[in-house]
NUDOFI-947786 format. One record per residue: x, z, y negated of N, C-alpha, C in turn; residue in three letters. Coordinates in Angstrom, 2 decimals, always signed. Atoms other than C-alpha are relative to their C-alpha. Layout:
<nodes>
      nu      nw      nv     cau     caw     cav      cu      cw      cv resn
       X       Z       Y       X       Z       Y       X       Z       Y  Ala
...
</nodes>
This chain:
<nodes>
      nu      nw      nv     cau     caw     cav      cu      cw      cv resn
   -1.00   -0.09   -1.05  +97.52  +63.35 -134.76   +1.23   +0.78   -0.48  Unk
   -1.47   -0.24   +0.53 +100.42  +64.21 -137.01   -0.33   +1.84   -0.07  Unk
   +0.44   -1.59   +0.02  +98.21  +67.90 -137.86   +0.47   +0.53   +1.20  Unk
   +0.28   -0.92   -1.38  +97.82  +68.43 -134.15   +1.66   +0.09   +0.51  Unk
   -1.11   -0.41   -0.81 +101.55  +68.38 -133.29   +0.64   +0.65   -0.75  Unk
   -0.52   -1.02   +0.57 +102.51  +69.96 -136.18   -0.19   +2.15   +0.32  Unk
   +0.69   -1.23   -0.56 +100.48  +72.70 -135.12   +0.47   +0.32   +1.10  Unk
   -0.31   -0.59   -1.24 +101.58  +72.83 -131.88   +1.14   +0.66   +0.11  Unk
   -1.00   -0.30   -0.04 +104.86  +73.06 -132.95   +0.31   +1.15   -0.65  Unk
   +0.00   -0.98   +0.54 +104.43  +75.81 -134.88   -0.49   +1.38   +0.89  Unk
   +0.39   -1.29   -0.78 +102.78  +77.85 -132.08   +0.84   +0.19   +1.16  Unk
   -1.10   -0.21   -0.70 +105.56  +77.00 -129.80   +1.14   +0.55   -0.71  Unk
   -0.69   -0.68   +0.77 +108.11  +78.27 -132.38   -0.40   +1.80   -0.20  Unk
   +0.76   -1.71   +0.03 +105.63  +81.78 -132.52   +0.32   +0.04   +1.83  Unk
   -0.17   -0.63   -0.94 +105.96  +81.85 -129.00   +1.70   -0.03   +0.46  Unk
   -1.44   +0.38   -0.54 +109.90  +80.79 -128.72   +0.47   +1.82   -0.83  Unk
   -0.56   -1.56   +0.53 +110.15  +83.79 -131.21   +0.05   +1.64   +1.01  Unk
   +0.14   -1.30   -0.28 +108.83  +86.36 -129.23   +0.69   +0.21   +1.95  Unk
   -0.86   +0.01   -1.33 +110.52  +85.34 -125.77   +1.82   +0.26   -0.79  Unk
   -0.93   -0.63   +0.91 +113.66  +85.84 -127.88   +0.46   +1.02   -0.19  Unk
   -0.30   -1.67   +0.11 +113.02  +89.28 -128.49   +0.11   +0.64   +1.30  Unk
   +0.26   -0.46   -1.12 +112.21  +89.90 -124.80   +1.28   +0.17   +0.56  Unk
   -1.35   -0.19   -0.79 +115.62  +88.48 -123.61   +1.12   +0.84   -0.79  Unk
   -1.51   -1.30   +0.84 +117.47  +90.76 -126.90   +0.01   +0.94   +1.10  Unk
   -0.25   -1.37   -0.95 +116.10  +93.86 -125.01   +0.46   -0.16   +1.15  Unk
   -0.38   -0.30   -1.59 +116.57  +93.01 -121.39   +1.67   -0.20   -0.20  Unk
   -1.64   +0.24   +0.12 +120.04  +91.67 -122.33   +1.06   +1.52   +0.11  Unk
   -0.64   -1.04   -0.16 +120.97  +95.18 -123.72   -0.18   +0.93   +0.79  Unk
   +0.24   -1.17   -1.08 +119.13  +97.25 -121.03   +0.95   -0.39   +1.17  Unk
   -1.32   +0.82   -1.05 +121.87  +94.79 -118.42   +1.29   +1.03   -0.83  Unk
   -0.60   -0.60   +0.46 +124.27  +96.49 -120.68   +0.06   +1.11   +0.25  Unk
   +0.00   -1.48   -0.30 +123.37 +100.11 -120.52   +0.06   +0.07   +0.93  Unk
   -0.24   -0.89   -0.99 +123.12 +100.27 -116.97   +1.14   -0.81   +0.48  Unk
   -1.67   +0.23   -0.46 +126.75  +98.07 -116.41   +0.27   +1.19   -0.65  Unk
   -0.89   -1.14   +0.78 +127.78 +101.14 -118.89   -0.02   +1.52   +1.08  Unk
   +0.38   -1.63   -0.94 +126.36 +104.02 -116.74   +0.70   -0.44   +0.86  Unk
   -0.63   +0.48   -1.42 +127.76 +102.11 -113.49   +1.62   +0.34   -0.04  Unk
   -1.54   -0.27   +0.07 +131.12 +102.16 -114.78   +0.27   +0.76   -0.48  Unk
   -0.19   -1.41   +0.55 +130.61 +105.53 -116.09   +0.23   +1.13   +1.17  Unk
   +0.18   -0.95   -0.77 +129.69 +107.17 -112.77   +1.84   -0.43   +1.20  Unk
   -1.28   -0.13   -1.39 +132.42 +105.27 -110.98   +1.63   +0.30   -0.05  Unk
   -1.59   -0.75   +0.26 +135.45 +106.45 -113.07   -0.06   +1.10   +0.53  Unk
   +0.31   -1.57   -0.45 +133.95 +109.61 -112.40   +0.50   +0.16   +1.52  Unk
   -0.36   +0.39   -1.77 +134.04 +108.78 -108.77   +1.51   +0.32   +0.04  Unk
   -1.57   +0.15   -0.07 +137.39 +107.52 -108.73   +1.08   +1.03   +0.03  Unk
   -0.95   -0.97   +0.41 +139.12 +110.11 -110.46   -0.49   +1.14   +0.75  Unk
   -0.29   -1.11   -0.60 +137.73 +112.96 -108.65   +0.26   -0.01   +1.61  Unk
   -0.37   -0.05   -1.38 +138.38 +111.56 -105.44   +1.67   -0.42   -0.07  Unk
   -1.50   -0.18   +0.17 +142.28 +111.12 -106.64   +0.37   +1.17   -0.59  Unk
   -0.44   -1.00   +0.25 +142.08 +114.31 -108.11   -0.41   +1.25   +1.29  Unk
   +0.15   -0.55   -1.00 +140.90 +115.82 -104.69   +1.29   -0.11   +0.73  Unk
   -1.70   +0.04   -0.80 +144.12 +113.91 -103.20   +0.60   +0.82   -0.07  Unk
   -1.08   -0.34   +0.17 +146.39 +115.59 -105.11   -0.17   +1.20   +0.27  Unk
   -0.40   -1.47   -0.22 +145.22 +119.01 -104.60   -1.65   +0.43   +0.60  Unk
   +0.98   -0.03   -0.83 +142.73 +119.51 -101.72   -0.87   +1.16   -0.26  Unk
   +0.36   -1.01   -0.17 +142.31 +123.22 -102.44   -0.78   +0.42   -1.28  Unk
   +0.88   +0.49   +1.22 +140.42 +122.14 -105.72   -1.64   -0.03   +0.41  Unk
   +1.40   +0.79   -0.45 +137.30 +120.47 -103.85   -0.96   +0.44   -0.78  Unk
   +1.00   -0.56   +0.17 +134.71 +122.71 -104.91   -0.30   -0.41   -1.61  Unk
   +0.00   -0.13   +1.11 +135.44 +122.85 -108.46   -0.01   -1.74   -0.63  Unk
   +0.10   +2.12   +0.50 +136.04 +118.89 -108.97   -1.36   -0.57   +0.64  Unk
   +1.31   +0.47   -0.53 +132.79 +118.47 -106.86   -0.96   +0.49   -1.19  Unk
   +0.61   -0.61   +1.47 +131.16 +120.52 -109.45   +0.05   -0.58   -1.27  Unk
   +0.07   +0.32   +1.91 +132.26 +119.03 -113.02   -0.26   -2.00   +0.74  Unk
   +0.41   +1.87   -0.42 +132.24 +115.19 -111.16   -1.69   -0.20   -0.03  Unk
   +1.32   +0.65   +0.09 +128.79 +115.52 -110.42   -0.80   +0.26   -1.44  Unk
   +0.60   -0.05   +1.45 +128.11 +117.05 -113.74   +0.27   -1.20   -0.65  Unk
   -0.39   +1.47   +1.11 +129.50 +114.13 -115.64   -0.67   -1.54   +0.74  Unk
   +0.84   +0.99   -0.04 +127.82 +111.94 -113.58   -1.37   -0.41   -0.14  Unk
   +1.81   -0.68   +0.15 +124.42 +113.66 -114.03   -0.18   -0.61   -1.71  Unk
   -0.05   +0.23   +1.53 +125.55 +112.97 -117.89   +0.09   -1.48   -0.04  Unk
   +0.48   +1.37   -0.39 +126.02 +109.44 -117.65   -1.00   -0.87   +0.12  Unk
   +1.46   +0.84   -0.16 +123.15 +108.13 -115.73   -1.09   +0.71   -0.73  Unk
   +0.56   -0.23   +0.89 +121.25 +110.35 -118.17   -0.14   -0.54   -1.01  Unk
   -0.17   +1.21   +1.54 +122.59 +108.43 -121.27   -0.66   -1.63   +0.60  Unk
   +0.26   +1.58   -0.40 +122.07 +105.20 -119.31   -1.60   +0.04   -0.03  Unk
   +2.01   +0.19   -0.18 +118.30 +106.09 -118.51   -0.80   +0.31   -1.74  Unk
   +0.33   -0.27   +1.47 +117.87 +107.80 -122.18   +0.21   -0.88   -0.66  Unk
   -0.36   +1.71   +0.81 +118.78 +104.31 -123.55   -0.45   -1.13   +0.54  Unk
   +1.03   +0.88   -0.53 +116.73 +102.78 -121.40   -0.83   -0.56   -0.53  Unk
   +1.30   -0.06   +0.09 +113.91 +103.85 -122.32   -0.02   -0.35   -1.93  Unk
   +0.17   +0.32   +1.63 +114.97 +103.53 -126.35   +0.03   -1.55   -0.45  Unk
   -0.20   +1.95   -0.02 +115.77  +99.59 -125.49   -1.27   -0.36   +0.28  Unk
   +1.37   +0.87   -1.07 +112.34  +99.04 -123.66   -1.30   +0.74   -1.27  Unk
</nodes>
């Protein structure tokens, strides 16, 4: 009796281990994409207050905003995939 729960307890410990590792990664993949989120939306932000201030901009702040946000959710997905 004493074998059999030792044993058991030992294969629940092998499996506590490897749920463990599951929630490290998902934990930090929650991470990377809060990081991208609040990457794209400074981006946001700022080029829609830097449109305020000077309307006759648009084109050019539409241009580097979406670049930097293209960069961003790039890093966020490229770290995705290095977490998973």
């Amino acid at each position: 009796m004493t074998m059999e729960l030792l044993s058991m307890a030992q294969a629940a410990a092998g499996h506590a281990a490897e749920a463990a590792g599951a929630v490290h990664g998902n934990f930090h993949a929650a991470i990377v994409g809060f990081g991208a989120a609040i990457g794209v939306g400074l981006v946001g932000s700022k080029a829609a207050e830097a449109v305020g201030r000077n309307p006759g901009a648009f084109g050019n702040i539409l241009t580097i905003s979406i670049i930097g946000m293209a960069l961003a959710e790039g890093l966020g997905i490229l770290a995705f995939f290095v977490v998973k």
